[in-house]
C-alpha positions as CSV (number, residue, x, y, z in Angstrom):
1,X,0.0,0.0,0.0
2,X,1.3,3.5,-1.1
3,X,1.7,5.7,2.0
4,X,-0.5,8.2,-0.1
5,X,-3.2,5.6,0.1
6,X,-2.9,4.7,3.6
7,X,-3.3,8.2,4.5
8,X,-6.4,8.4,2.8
9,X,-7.8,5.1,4.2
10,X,-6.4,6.3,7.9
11,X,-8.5,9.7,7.3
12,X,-11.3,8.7,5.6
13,X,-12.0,5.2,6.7
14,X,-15.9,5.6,5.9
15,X,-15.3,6.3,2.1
16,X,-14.0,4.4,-1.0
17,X,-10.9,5.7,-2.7
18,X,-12.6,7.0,-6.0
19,X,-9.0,9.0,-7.0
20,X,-6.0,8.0,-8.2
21,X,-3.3,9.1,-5.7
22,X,-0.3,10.3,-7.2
23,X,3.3,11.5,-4.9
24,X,6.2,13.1,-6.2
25,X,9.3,14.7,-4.8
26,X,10.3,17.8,-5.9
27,X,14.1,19.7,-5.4
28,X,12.3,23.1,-6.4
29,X,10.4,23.1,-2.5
30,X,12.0,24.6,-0.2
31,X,12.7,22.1,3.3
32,X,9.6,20.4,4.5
33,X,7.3,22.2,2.1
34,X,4.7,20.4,0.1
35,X,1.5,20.9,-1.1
36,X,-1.9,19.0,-2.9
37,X,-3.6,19.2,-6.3
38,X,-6.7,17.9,-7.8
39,X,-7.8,17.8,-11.3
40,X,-10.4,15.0,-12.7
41,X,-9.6,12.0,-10.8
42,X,-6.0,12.4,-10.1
43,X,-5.1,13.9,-6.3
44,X,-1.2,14.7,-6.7
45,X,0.8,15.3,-3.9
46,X,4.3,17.2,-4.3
47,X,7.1,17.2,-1.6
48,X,10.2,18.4,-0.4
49,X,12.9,16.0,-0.6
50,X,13.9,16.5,3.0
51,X,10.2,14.7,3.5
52,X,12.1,11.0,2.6
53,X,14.3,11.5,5.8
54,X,11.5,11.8,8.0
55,X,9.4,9.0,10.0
56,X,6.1,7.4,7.5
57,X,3.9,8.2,10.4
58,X,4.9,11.6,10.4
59,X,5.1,11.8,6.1
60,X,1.2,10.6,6.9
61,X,0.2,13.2,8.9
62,X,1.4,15.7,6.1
63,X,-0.6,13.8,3.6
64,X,-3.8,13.8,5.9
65,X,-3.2,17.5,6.7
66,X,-3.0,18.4,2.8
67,X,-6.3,15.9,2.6
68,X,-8.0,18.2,5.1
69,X,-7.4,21.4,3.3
70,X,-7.8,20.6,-0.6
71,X,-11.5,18.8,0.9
72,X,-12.2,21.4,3.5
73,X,-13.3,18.7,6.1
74,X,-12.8,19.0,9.7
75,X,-10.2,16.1,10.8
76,X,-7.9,14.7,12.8
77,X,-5.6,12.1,13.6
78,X,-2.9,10.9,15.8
79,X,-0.9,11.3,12.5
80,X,-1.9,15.0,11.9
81,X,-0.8,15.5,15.9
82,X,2.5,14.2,15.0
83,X,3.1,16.1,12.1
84,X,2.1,19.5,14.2
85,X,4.6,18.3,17.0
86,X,6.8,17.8,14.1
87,X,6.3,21.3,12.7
88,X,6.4,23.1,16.0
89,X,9.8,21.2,17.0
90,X,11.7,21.3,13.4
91,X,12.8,25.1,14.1
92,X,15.5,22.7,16.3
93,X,17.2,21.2,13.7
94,X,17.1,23.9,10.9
95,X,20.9,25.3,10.2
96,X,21.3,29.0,10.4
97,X,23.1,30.3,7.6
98,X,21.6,33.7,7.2
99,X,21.9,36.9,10.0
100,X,21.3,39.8,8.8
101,X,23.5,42.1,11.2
102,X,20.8,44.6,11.4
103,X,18.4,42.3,12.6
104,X,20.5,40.3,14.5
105,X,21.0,43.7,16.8
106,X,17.4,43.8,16.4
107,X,16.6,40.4,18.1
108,X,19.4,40.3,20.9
109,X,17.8,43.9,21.9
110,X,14.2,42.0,22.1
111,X,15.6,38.7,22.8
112,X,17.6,39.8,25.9
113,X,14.4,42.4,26.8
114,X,11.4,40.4,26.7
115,X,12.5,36.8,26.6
116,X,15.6,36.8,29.3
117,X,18.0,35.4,26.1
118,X,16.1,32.0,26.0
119,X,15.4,32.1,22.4
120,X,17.7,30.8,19.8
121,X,18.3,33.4,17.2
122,X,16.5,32.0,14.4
123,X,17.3,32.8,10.4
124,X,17.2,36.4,10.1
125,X,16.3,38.1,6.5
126,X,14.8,41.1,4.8
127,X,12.2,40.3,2.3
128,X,10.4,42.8,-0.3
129,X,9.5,46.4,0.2
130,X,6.0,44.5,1.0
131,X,3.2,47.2,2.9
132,X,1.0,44.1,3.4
133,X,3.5,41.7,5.1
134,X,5.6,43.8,7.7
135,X,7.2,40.4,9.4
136,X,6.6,36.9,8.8
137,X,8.3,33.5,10.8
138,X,8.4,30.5,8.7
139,X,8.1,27.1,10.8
140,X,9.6,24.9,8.2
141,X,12.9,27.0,7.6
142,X,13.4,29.4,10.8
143,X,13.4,32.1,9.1
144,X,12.0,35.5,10.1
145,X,11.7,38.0,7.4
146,X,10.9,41.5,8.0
147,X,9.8,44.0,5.1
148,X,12.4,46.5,4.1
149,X,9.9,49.7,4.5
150,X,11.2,48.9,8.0
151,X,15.0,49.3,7.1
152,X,15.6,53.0,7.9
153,X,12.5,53.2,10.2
154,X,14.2,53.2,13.6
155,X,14.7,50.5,16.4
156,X,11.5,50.9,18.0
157,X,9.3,50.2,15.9
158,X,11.8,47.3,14.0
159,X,12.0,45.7,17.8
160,X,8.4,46.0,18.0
161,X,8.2,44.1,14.1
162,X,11.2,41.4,15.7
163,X,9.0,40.8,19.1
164,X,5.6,39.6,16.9
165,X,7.8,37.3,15.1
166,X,9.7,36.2,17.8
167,X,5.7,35.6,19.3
168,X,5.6,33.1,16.8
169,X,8.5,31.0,17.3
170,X,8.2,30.7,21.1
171,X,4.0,30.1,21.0
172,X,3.9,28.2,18.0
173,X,-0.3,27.4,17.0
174,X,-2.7,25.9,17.8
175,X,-4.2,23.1,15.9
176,X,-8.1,22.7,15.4
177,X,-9.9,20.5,13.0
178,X,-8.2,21.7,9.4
179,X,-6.7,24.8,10.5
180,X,-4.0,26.2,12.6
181,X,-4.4,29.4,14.9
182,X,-1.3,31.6,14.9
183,X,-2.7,34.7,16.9
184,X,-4.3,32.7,19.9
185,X,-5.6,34.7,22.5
186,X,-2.6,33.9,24.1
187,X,-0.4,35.5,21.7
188,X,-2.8,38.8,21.7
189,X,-2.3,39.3,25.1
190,X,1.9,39.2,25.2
191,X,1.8,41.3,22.1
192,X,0.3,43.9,24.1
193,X,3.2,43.4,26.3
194,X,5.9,45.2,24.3
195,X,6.6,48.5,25.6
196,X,4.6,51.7,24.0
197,X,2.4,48.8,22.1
198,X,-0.3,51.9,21.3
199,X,2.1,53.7,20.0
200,X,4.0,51.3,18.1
201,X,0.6,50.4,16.3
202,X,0.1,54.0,15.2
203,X,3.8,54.7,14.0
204,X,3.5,51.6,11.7
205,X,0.4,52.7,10.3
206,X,1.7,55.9,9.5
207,X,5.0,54.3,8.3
208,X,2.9,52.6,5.7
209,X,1.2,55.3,5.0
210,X,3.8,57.7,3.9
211,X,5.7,54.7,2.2
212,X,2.7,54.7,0.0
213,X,2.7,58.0,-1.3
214,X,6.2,58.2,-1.8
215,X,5.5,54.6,-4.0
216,X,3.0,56.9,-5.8
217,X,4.8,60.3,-6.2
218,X,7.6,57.6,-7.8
219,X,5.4,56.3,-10.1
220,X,3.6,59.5,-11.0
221,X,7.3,61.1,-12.0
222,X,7.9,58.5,-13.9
């Protein structure tokens, strides 16, 4: 039996296979990232390579998790519950090869402020001059990437960007049926936490605002 299929059969018990399950791995994902398609009668299921050096029971839960969201049901399984602990724990393992000195200051200023130095400094990178995602922590690589709007904007309000990533990395989610809650309650109340967390909220707001109409006077000289 594939592991595909057993997945299936594991999560679905109460229904005949009426697909043709198809799993391929694929060196263009970046570690641990997969994800599902369905067209006709074909369900394909496209993986990292790191994915073969990992336990089947944990490769299942993947597979179930993928089943969940491409069928919108409301599931779960021991094997779902491993891959989570998997997910939550992989952050362990993951080499750090990139530290952007900038950000590193960042997060030893936060780190040593708000978490007494217990967090391990995690991959630290710019991303895009994005106005819609400020900061995001990716599980599967360690990474946090912060937007560059916030690259001359000051240390207050770049901690303030470091500490709701950082959030993420030390609460993890919380998994529920087919999704996974990232701002718990839990989370809402230690954002509020960082220092001047009003203010902080209003700077970046006007941050993006301004870095808006600069984008548009630029385009309008054009």
């Amino acid at each position: 039996m594939s592991i595909a299929k057993e997945a299936f059969e594991k999560l679905y018990p109460e229904k005949t296979l009426k697909y043709k399950l198809s799993l391929k791995y694929s060196a263009k994902f970046k570690p641990y990232n997969a994800n599902v398609k369905k067209y006709q009668r074909i369900i394909e299921f496209s993986l990292s390579p790191k994915w073969k050096e990992v336990s089947p029971e944990i490769v299942i839960g993947l597979i179930q998790v993928l089943l969940i969201k491409l069928f919108k049901t409301k599931k779960h399984t021991i094997n779902t519950d491993l891959y989570n602990s998997f997910i939550k724990n992989l952050h362990i393992s993951i080499p750090k090869e990139h530290s952007d000195p900038i950000l590193l200051e960042s997060f030893n200023r936060v780190n040593e402020k708000y978490f007494y130095s217990l967090i391990e400094a995690p991959n630290l990178k710019w991303g895009s001059h994005s106005r819609r995602e400020l900061g995001s922590y990716n599980y599967h690589t360690d990474t946090i990437k912060v937007s560059r709007i916030f690259l001359n904007s000051g240390n207050e309000i770049l901690d303030y960007i470091m500490y709701h990533e950082l959030l993420h990395k030390k609460l993890k989610f919380q998994g529920k049926s087919a999704r996974n809650y990232h701002h718990t309650s839990e989370f809402k109340v230690e954002e509020k936490q960082f220092e001047n967390y009003p203010e902080m909220e209003k700077r970046i707001a006007e941050l993006i605002r301004k870095s808006r109409y600069r984008s548009f006077l630029s385009g309008f000289n054009q």
